[in-house]
Every structure is written in structure tokens, then in C-alpha cells.
C-alpha positions in Angstrom: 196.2 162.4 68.0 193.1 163.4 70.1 194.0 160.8 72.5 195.0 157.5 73.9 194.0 154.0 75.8 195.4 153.8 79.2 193.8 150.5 80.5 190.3 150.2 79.5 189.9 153.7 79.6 190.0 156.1 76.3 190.8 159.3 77.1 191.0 162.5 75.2 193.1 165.1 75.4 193.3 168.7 73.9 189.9 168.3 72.7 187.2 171.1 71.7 184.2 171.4 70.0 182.1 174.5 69.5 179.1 175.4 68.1 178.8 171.5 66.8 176.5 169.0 66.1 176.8 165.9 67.6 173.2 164.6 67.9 173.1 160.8 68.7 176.7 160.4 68.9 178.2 157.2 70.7 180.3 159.0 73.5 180.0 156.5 76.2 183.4 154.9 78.5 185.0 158.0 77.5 187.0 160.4 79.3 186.8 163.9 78.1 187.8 165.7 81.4 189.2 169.1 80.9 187.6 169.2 77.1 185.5 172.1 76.1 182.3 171.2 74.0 181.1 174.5 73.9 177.4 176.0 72.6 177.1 172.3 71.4 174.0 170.2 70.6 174.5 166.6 71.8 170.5 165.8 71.5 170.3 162.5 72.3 174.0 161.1 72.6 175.0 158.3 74.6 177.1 159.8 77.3 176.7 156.9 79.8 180.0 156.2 81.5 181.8 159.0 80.6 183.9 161.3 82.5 183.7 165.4 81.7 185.7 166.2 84.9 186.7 169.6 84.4 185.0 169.5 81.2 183.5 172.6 79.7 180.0 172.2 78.3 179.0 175.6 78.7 175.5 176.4 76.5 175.3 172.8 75.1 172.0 171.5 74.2 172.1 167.8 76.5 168.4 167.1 75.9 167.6 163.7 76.0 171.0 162.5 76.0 171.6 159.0 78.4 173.8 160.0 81.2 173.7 157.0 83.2 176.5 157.0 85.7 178.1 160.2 83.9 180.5 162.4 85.7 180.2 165.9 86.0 182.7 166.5 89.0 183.9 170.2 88.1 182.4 170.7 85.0 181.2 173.9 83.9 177.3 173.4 83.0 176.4 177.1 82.7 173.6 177.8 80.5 173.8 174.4 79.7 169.8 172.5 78.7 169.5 170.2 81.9 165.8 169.7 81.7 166.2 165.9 80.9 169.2 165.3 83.2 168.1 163.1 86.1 170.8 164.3 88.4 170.7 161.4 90.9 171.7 159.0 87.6 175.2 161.0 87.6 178.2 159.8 89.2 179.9 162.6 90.6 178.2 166.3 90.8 181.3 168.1 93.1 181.6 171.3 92.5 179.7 171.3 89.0 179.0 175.0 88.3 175.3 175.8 86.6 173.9 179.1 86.3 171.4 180.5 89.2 168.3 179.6 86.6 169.2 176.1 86.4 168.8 175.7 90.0 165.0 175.4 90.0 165.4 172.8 87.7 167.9 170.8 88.8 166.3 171.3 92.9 162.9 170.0 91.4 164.7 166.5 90.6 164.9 166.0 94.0 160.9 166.6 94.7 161.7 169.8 96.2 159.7 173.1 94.6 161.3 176.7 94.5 159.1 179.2 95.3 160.2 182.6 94.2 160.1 185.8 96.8 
């Protein structure tokens, strides 16, 4: 059993993926937090809705995936492709950990440039 309805909400528990494919996948209204999905490609998936609250996406590929009202909160994001996250589209960034390289990128959302030196 990877997981169970409380409510409206489907959550999943115990669940990790590494090294998968899961281009265009429907993974919206879902709760993954605490899952690891691990050097991942989701290339387009539906995340909208979701919960990854303690989740583990470390070097996943998110490109292009939707992410509209998504939650991040404590999710490890290191190394992770961000490029087409619109971070102000997310529902809760707290404590999300990126790597230092992805902080350019995720700054620049905002309209602000890093300049290096």
C-alpha cells in the first residue's frame, strides 16, 4: 500500500523514486511529504496542488512541470533544475534548501539581478 485517503486528501507514505522517469505524469492534490524522488525527471508533470513537505527531490529534472500552488515547505531542492519554477506560484517556500547556484536563479524571479564579486 503506498498510501491512503484521509478526507479529500491522498497521501503517500514510504514512497521513493530514484533515477525515474516520470515525464507528464498526473501528480496533482497529492501529498508526498517526506518522499524522496531522487535524480528524477518529472519534465512536464502536473504537480499543481501537491504537497512535497519534507520531500526529497534532490537532482530531479522539474522543467516545465505546472506547480501552481505546490508546496515546497522543507523540501530538499539541491541540484534540483528550477529554471521554469516561478517561485511566487508556490504555496509554501519555508526553509526549502537549494544549493548556492540555484540562488541566482531563483533571486532573478523576483526582478532582482546577482552580480558576482
Amino acid at each position: 500500500i503506498l498510501g491512503r485517503e484521509v478526507g479529500n486528501n491522498k497521501m503517500l507514505r514510504d514512497v521513493r523514486f530514484e533515477n525515474c522517469q516520470l515525464d507528464y505524469a498526473k501528480m496533482c492534490e497529492l501529498n508526498f511529504d517526506d518522499c524522496k524522488i531522487v535524480r528524477s525527471r518529472l519534465m512536464g508533470a502536473d504537480l499543481s496542488n501537491s504537497s512535497f513537505y519534507g520531500a526529497d527531490l534532490s537532482e530531479s529534472d522539474l522543467a516545465n512541470v505546472l506547480h501552481d500552488r505546490t508546496n515546497f515547505e522543507n523540501a530538499n531542492l539541491q541540484g534540483a533544475n528550477l529554471d521554469s519554477i516561478d517561485i511566487t506560484a508556490l504555496s509554501g517556500i519555508r526553509n526549502m534548501k537549494v544549493s548556492e547556484s540555484q540562488l541566482a536563479a531563483i533571486i532573478s524571479k523576483f526582478g532582482i539581478h546577482v552580480v558576482p564579486g
